[in-house]
C-alpha positions as CSV (number, residue, x, y, z in Angstrom):
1,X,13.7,7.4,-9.9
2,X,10.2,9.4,-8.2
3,X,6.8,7.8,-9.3
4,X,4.5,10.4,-8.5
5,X,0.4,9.7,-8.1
6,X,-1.3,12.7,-7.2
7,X,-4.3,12.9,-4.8
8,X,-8.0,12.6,-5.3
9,X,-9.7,14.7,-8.1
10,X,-5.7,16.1,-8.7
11,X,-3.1,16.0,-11.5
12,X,0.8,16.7,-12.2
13,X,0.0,20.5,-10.7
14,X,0.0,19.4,-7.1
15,X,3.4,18.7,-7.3
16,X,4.9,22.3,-9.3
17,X,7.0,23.2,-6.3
18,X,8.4,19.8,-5.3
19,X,9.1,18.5,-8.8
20,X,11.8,21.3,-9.5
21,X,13.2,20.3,-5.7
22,X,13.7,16.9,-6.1
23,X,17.4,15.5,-7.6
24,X,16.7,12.4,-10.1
25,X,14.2,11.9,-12.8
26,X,10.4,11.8,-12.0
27,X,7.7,10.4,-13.5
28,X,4.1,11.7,-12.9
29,X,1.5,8.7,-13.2
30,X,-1.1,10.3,-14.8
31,X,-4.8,9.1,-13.4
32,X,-7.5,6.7,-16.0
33,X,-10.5,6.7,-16.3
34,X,-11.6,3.6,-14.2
35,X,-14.9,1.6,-15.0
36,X,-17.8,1.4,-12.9
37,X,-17.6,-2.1,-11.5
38,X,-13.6,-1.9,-11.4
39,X,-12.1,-2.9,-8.3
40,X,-9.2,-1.0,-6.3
41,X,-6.3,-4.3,-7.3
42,X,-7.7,-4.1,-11.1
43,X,-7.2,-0.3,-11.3
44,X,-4.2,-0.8,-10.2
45,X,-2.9,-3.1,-12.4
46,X,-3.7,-1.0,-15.3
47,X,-1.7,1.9,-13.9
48,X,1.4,-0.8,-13.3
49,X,1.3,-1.3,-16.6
50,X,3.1,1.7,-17.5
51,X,5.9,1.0,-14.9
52,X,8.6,-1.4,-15.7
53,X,8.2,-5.0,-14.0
54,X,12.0,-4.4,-13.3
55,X,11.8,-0.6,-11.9
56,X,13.5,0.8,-9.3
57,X,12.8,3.6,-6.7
58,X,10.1,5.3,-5.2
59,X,6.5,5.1,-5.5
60,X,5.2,8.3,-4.2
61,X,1.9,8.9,-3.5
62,X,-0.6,11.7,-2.5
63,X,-3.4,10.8,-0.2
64,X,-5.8,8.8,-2.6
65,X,-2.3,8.5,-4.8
66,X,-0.3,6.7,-1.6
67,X,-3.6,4.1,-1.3
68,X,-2.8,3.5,-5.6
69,X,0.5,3.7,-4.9
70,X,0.6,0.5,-2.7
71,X,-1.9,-1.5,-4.8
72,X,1.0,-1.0,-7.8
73,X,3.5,-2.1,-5.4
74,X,1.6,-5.6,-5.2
75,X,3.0,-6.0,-8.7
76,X,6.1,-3.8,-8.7
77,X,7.7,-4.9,-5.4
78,X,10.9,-3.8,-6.3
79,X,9.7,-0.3,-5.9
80,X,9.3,1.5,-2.4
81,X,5.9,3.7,-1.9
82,X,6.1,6.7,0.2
83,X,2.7,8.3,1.7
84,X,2.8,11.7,1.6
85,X,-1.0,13.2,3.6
86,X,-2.1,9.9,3.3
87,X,-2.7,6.1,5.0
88,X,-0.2,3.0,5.5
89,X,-3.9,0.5,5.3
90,X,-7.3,1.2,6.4
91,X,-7.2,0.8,9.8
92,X,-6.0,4.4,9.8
93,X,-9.1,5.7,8.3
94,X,-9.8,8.5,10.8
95,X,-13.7,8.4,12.5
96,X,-15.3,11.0,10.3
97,X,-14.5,8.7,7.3
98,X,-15.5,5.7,9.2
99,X,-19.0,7.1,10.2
100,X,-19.4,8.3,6.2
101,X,-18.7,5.0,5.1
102,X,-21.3,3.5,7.8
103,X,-23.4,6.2,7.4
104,X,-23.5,6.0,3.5
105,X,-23.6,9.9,3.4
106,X,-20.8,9.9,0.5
107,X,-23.6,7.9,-1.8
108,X,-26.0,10.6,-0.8
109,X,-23.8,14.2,-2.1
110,X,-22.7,14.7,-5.2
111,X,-19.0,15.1,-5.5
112,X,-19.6,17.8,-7.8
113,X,-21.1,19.5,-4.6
114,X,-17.6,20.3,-3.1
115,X,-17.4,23.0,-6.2
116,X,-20.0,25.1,-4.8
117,X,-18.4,25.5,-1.6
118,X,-15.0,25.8,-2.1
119,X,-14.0,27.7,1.4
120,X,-15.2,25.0,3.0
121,X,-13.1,22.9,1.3
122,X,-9.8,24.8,1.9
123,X,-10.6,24.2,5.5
124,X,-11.1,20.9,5.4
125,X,-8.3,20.2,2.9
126,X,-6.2,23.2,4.8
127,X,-5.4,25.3,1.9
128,X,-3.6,28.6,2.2
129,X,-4.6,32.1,0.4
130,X,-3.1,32.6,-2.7
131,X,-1.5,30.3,-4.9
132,X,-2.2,27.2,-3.3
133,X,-6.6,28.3,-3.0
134,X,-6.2,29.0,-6.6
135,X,-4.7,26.0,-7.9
136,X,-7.2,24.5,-5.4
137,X,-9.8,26.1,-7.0
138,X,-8.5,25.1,-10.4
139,X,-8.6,21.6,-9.3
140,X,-12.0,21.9,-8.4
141,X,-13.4,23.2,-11.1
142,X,-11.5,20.5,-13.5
143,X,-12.7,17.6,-11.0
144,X,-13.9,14.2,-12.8
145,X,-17.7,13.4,-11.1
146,X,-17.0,9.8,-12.2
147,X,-13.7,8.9,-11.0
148,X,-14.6,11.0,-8.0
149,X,-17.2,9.0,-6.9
150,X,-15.4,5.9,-7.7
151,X,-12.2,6.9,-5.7
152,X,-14.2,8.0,-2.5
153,X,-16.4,4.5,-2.8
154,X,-12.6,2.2,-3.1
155,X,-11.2,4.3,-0.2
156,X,-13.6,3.8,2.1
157,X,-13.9,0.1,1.1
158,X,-10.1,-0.3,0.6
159,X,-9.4,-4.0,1.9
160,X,-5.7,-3.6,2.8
161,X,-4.8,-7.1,3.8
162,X,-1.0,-7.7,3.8
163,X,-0.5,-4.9,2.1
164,X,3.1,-3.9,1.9
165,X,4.9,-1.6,4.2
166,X,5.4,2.2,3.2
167,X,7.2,5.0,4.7
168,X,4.7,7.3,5.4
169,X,4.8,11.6,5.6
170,X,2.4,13.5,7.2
171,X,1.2,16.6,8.4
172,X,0.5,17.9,12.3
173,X,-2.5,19.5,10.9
174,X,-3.9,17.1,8.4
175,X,-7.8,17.1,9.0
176,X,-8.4,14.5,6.5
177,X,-6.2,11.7,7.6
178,X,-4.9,13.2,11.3
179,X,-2.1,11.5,12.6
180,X,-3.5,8.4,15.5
181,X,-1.5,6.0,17.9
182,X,0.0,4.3,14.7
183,X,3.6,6.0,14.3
184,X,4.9,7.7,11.2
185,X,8.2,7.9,9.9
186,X,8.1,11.7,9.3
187,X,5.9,14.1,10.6
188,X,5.7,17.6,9.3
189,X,5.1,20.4,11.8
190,X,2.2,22.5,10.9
191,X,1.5,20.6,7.5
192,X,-1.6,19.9,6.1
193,X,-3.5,18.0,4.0
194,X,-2.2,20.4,0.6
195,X,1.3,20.5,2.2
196,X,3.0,19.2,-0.9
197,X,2.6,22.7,-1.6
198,X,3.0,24.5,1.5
199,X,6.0,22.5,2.4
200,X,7.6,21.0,-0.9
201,X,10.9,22.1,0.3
202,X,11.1,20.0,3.6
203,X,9.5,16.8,1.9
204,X,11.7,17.0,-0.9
205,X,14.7,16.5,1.4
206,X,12.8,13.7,2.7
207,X,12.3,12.0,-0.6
208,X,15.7,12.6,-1.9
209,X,17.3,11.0,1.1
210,X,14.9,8.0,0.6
211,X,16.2,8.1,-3.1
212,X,19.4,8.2,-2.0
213,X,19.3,5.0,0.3
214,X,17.5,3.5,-2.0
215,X,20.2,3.4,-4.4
216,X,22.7,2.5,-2.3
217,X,20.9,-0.3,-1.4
218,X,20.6,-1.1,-4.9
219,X,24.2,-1.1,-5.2
């Protein structure tokens, strides 16, 4: 069984060319709307509550999603979260998100801001022409200010203190969370930050594999 969180701002669409790839059911884990004052472990525990206390397989999240994804796993151990583009705790938080956090700069601009200059964005995020800019546009334009702004705010103040281990995937050209000294399980040549786009085929190996041990484990 696939848990799927997509990332920051995004929905199911991020995943349209692994989801036909991957062999088992999947479940996309559709975002809430959190509260102002709600912390990172109480979101989380109202997305666990559509998860089974007894379930089974992988958790797999999407940058912001992979952060979600092992909050749930707190409180659904028996699951195993998978990292695709993002961070294992937040000691990986790369230096240009450190020096916005010390900085304050994200309290400053307007997530909203990031729609006016969307070129810049598919640079940072490393989005390709065509189909994968467009559904980056679309995502974009459909972002939520509010959860936005909260997501950004419990990421950069994520206290990951015995957090549990993940198997994490990322990309050689991820410019929001670049690969450091701390070593990764899978690392995907020339993948970015939108790579479970650009390379849904390769990571869906990856996750079916995982899947696949996972269950024999089980067994």
């Amino acid at each position: 069984m696939f848990y799927l969180l997509p990332g920051l701002g995004a929905d199911e669409r991020v995943f349209r060319n692994l989801l036909p790839r991957l062999h088992g059911q999947t479940r996309v884990l559709p975002w809430l709307t959190p509260t102002p004052d709600e912390t990172l472990p109480q979101y989380a525990a109202r997305m666990a509550a559509d998860i089974p206390p007894e379930a089974e397989g992988l958790l797999v999240g999407v940058s912001f999603g992979g952060v979600v994804g092992l909050e749930i796993n707190r409180l659904r151990p028996r699951l195993r979260t998978v990292l695709i583009s993002s961070i294992p705790d937040s000691s990986c938080l790369p230096p240009l998100l450190r020096l916005i956090r010390a900085s304050g700069a994200y309290r400053l601009f307007p997530p909203q801001w990031l729609k006016l200059f969307p070129r810049a964005g598919q640079w940072y995020f490393g989005v390709k022409n065509g189909e994968e800019y467009r559904l980056f546009k679309e995502i974009l334009r459909d972002m939520e200010p509010v959860y936005t702004r909260w997501a950004i705010h419990r990421l950069l103040h994520w206290d990951s203190t015995h957090v549990g281990r993940s198997v994490q995937i990322l990309g050689t050209h991820d410019r929001v969370f670049p690969p450091g000294p701390t070593p990764v399980e899978y690392l995907i040549r020339g993948g970015g930050h939108f790579m479970v786009l650009s390379h849904a085929e390769e990571i869906s190996q990856i996750l079916d594999r995982l899947e696949q041990q996972e269950r024999v484990a089980a067994s």
